[in-house]
C-alpha positions as CSV (number, residue, x, y, z in Angstrom):
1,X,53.8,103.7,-60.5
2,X,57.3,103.6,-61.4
3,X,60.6,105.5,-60.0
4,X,63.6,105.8,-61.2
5,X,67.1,105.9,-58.8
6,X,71.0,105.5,-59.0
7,X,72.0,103.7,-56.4
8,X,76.0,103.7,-55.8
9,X,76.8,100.4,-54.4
10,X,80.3,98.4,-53.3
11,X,81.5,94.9,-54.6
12,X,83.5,92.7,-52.5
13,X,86.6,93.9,-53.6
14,X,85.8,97.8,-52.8
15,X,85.0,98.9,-56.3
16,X,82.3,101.5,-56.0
17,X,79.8,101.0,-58.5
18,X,77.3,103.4,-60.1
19,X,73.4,101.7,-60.6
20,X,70.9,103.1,-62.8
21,X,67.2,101.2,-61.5
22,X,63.9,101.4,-62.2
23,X,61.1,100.4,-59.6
24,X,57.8,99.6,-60.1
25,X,55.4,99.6,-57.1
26,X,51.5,99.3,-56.4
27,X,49.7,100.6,-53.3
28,X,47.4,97.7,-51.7
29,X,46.3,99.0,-48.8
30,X,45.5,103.0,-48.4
31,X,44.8,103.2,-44.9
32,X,48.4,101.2,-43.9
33,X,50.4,103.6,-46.3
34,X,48.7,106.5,-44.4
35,X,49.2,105.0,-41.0
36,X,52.7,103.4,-41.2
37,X,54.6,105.6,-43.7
38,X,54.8,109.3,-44.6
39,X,56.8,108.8,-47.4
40,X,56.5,105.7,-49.4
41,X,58.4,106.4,-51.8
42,X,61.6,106.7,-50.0
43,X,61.1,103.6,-48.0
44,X,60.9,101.1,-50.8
45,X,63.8,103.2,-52.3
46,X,66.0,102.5,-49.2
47,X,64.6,99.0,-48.5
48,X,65.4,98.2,-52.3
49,X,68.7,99.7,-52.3
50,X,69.8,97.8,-48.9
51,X,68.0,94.7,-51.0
52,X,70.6,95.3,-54.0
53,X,74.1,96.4,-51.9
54,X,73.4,92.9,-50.1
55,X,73.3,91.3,-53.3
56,X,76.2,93.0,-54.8
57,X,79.0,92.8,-51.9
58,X,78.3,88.9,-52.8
59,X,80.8,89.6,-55.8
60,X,84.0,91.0,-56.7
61,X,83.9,93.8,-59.6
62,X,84.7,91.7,-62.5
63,X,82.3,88.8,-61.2
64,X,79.6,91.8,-60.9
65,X,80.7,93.8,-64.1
66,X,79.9,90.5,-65.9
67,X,76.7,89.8,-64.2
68,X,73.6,89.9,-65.9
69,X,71.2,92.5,-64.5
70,X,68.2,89.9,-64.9
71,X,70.3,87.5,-62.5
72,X,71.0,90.5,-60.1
73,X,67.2,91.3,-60.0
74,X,66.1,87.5,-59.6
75,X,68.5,87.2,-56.7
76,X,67.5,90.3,-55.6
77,X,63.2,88.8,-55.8
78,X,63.6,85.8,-54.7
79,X,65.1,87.3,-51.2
80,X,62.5,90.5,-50.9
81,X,60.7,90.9,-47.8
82,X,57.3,91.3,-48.4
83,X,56.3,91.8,-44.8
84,X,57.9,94.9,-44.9
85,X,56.0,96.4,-48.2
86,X,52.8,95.1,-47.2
87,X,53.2,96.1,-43.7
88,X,53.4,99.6,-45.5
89,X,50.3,98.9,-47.7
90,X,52.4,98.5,-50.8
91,X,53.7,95.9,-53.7
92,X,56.9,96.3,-55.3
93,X,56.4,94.7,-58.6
94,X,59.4,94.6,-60.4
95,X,63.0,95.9,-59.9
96,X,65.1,96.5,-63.0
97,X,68.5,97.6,-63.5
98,X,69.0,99.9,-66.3
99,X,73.1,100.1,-66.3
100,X,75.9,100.0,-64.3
101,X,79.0,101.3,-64.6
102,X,82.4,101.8,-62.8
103,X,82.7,105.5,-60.5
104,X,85.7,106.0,-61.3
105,X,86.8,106.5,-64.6
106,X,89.8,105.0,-65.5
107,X,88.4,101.9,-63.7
108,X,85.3,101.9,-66.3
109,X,88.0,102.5,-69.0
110,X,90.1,99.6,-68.1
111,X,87.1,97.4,-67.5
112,X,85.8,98.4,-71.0
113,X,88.7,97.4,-72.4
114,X,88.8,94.2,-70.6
115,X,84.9,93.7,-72.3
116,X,86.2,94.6,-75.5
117,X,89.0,92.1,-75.3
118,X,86.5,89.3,-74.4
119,X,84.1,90.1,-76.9
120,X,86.8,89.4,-79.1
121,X,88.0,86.4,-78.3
122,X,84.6,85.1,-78.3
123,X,83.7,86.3,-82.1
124,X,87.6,84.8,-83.1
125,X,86.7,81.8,-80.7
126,X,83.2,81.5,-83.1
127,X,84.3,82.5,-86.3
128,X,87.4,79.5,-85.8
129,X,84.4,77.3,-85.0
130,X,82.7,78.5,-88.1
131,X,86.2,78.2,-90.2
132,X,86.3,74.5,-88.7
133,X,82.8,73.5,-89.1
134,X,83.2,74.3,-92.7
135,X,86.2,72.4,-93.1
136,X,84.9,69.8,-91.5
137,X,81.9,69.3,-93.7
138,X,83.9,69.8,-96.6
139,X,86.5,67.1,-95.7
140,X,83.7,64.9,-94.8
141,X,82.3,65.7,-98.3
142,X,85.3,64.4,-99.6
143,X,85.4,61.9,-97.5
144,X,82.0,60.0,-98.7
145,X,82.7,61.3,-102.3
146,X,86.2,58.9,-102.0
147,X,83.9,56.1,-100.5
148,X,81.4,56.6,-103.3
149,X,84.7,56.7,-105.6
150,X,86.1,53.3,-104.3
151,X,82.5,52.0,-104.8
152,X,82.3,52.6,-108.0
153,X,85.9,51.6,-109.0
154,X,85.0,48.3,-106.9
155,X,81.8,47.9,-109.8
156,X,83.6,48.5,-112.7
157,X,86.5,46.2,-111.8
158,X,83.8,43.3,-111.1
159,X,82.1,44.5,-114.2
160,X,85.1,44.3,-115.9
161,X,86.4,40.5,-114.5
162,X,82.6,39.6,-115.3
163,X,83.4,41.1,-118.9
164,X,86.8,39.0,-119.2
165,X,85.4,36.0,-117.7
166,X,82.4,36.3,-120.6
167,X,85.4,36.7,-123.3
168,X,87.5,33.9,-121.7
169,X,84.4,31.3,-121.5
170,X,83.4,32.4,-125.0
171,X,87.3,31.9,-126.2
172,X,87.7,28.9,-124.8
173,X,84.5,27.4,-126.6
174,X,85.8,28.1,-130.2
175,X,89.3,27.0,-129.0
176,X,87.1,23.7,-128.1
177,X,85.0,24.0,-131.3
178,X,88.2,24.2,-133.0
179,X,89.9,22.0,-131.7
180,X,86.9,19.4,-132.1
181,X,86.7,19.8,-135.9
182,X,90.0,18.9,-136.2
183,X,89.1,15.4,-135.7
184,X,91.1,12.8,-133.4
185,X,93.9,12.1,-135.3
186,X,95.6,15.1,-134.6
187,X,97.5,15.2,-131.1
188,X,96.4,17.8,-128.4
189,X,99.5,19.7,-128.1
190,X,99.9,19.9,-132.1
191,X,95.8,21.1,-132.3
192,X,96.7,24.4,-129.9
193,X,99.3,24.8,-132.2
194,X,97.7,25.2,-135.2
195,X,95.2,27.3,-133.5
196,X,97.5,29.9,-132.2
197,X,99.6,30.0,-136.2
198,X,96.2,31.0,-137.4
199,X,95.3,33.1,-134.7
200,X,99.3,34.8,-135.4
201,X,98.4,34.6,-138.9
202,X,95.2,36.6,-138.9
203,X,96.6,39.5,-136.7
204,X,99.3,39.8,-139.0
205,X,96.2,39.8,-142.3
206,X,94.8,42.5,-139.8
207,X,98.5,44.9,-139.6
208,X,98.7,44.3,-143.6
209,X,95.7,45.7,-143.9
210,X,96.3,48.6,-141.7
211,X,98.5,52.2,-143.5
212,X,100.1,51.5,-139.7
213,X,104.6,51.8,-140.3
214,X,105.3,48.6,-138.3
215,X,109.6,48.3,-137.4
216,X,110.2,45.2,-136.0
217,X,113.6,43.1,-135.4
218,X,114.6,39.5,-137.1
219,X,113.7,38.0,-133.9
220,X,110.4,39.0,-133.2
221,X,109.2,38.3,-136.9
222,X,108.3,34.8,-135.9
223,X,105.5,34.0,-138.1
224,X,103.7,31.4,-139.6
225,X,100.9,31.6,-143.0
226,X,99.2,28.0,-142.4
227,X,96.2,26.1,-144.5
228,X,94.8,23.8,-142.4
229,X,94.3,22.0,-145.2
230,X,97.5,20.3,-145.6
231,X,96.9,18.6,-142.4
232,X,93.7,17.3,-142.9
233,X,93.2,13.6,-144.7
234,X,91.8,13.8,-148.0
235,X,88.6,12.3,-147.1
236,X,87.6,15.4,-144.8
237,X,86.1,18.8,-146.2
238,X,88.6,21.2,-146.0
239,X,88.5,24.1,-143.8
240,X,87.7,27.3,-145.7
241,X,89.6,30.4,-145.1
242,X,90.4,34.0,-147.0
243,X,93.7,34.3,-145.3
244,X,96.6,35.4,-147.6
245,X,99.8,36.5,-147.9
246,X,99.6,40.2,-147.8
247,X,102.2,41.5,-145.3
248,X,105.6,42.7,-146.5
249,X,108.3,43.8,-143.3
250,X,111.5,44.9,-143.8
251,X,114.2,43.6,-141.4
């Protein structure tokens, strides 16, 4: 069975408050109920109500207001006196508090307001968190996309000094090849020479070749057309080459 009450109870601080509550009860015992009680009803009503104000004048009106009614009810189980139902031939079951609100009005309105207010802050509070978390993921997006950035700039650089490192060793040998053919009659210094006036000479065969307009001032034109034949004894075969004269730059 199940009844239904509102109980009108006082918080600490003297706020009287209105409770809506539901009880559900089971008889266990006939021949108790008949023998003790002549209204059961009305004594678990009274013993649950005088169960609950104990409960409430534990807390001031806001602690109360923002009390859950399951923690109200547990409180309000955990400290039930069964002797006194079963003495009765009866078992409360549950207890449940439907609603409770301030008696007097403009109290209820201020304390709804106050609720209000709360909720509030709390959705701000969690939609901030929200706002944050998604910055946060996408700074820390940006974050490893810079690391995978730097890693990336950190492979191409070695796979560029790798790259130049190929091109110097593979330089260097037909500098020695060169250099070699040119026999041993020849000092060093006056070899490198002649290898860098060709080298000069065949970027300037390259420009003449080019439709590029090339200005330049009497200083820099600082060129040299060699044939490494001239410095080669007569008893050697000559080095062939197709360089010729074909660049004309006016000064």
């Amino acid at each position: 069975m199940d009844m239904d009450y509102e109980f009108l109870v006082r918080t600490a601080d003297n706020v009287e408050i209105i409770l809506d509550v539901s009880i559900f009860w089971q008889i266990t015992d006939l021949y108790k109920l008949v023998l003790v009680t002549q209204d059961p009803p009305e004594d678990i009503c009274n013993h649950t109500r005088s169960e609950i104000l104990s409960q409430v004048s534990k807390y001031n009106m806001k602690e109360f207001m923002g009390l859950p009614n399951s923690k109200l009810i547990d409180s309000v189980n955990s400290e039930k006196d069964d002797t006194f139902y079963e003495s009765r031939g009866v078992n409360v079951i549950r207890v449940e508090v439907l609603e409770k609100r301030c008696k007097d009005p403009e109290i209820q309105k201020i304390f709804k307001q106050i609720i209000d207010e709360k909720t509030n802050r709390i959705k701000n509070i969690e939609k901030q968190e929200a706002e944050n978390e998604i910055k946060l993921c996408d700074l820390n997006g940006k974050i490893e996309a810079e690391k995978l950035n730097g890693t990336l700039l950190k492979i191409k650089k070695e796979n560029e000094r790798q790259e130049n490192q190929a091109d110097g060793i593979a330089e260097g040998s037909r500098i020695q090849n060169f250099i070699g053919n040119l026999g041993d009659d020849i000092p060093l210094e006056r070899k490198l020479q002649i290898y860098f006036d060709i080298q000069n000479t065949r970027r300037l065969d390259l420009l003449a070749q080019s439709k590029t307009t090339l200005y330049v001032t009497p200083k820099e034109v600082d060129t040299k057309v060699i044939n490494v034949n001239t410095i080669y004894p007569s008893n050697t075969n000559p080095i062939q080459t197709n360089i010729q004269s074909k660049l004309s730059i006016d000064v």
